[in-house]
DRENPA-3360 file (N, C-alpha, C; in nm, 2 decimals, always signed):
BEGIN
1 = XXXXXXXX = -0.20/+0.01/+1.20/-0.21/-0.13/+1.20/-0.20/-0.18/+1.34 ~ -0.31/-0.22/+1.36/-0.32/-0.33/+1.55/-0.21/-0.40/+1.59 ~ -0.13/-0.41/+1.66/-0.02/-0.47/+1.72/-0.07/-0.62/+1.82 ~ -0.04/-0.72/+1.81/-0.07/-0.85/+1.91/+0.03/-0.87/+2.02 ~ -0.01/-0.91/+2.09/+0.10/-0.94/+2.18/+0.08/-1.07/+2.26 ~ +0.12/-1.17/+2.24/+0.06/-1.26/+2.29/+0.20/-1.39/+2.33 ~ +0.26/-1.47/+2.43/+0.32/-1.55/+2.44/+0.43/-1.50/+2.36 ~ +0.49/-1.37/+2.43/+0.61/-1.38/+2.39/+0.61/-1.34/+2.22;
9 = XXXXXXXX = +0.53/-1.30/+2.16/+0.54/-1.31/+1.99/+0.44/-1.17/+2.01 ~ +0.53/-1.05/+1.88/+0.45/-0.96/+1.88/+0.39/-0.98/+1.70 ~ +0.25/-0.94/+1.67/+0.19/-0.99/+1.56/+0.14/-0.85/+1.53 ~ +0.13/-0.80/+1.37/+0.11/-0.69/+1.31/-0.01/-0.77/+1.23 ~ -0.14/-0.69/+1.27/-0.27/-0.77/+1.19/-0.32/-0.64/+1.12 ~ -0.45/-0.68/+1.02/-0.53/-0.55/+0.98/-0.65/-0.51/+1.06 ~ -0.66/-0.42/+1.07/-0.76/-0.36/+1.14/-0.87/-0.41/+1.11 ~ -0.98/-0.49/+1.19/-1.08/-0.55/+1.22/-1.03/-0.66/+1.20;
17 = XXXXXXXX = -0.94/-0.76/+1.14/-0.87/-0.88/+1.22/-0.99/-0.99/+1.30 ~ -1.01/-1.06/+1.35/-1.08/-1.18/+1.41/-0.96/-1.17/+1.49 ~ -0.94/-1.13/+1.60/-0.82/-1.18/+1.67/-0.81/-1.32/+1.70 ~ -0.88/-1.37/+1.73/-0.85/-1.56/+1.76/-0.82/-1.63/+1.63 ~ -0.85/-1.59/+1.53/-0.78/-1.64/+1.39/-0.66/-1.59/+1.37 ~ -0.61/-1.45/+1.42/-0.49/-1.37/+1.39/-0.38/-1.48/+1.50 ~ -0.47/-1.49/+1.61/-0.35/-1.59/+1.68/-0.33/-1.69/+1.64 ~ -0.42/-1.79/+1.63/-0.39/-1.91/+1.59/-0.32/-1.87/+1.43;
25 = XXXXXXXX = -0.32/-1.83/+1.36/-0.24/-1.81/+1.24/-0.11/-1.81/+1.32 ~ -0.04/-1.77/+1.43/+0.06/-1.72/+1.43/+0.12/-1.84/+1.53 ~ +0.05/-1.93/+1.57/+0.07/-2.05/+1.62/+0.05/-1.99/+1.79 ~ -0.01/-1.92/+1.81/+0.01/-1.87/+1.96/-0.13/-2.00/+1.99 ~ -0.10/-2.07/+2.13/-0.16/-2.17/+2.16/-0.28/-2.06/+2.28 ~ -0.39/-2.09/+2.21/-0.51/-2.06/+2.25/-0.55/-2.05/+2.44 ~ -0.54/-2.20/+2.43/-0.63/-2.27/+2.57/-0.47/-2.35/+2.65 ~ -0.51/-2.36/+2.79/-0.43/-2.42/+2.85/-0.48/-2.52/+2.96;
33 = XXXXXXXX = -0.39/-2.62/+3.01/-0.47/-2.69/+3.06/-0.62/-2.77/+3.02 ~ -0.70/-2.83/+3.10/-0.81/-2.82/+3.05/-0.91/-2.81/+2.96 ~ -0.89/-2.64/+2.94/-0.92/-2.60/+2.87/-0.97/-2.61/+2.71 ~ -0.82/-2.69/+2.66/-0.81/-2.76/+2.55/-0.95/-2.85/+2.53 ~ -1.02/-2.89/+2.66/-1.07/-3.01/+2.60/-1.21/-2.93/+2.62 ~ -1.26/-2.84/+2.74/-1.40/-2.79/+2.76/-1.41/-2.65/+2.70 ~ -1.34/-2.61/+2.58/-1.38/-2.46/+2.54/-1.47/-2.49/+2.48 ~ -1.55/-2.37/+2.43/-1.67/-2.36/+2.36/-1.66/-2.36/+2.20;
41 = XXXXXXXX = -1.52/-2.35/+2.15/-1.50/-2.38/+2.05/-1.54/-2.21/+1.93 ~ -1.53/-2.11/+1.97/-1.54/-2.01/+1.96/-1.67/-1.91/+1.94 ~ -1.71/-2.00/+2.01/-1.91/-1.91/+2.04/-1.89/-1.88/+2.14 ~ -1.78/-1.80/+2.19/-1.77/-1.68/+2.34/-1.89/-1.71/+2.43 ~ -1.90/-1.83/+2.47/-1.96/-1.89/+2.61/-1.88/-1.89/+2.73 ~ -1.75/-1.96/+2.66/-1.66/-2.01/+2.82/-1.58/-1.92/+2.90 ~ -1.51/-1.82/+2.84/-1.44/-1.74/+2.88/-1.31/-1.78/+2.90 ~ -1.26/-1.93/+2.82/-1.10/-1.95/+2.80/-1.03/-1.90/+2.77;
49 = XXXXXXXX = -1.06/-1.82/+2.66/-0.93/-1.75/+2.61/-0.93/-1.60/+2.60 ~ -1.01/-1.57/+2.74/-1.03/-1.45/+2.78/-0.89/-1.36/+2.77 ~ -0.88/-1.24/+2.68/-0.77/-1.16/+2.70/-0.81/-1.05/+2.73 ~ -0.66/-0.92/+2.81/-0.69/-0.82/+2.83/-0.60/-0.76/+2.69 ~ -0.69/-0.61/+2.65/-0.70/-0.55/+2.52/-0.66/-0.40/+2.61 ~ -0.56/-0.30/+2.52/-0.53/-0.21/+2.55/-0.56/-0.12/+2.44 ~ -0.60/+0.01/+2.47/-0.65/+0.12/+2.34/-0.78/+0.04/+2.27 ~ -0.84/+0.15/+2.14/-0.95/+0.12/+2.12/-0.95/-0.01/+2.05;
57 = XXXXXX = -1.05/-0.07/+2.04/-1.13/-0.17/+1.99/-1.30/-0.13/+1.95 ~ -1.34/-0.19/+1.83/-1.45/-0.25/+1.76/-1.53/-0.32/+1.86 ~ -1.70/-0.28/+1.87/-1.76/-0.37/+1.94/-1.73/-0.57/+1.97 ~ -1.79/-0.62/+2.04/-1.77/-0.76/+2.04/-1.85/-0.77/+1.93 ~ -1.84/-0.90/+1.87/-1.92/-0.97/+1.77/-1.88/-1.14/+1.78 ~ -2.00/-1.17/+1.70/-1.92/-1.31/+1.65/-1.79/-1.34/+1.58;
% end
């Protein structure tokens, strides 16, 4: 089972998971700054909530 790490909060998700739904489920705040107001809204254009990912991962997708 995928491990999260994110603001301090570690999160236990299922494997293939939407990570941006697994955080916001978990109340971890997305965007900062700014951001809040010019993200793309989750059609991976902006690169706000750009994270770095350790071990394997599943291609990108929608």
């Amino acid at each position: 089972m995928p491990t999260v790490t994110a603001q301090g909060k570690t999160i236990q998700c299922e494997a293939g998971a939407n990570l941006r739904q697994v955080l916001l489920a978990h109340g971890v705040e997305l965007y900062n700054g700014q951001a809040k107001v010019i993200n793309c809204r989750s059609l991976g254009t902006c690169g706000t909530c750009a994270v770095a990912i350790e071990g394997e991962v599943s291609a990108t997708n929608w």
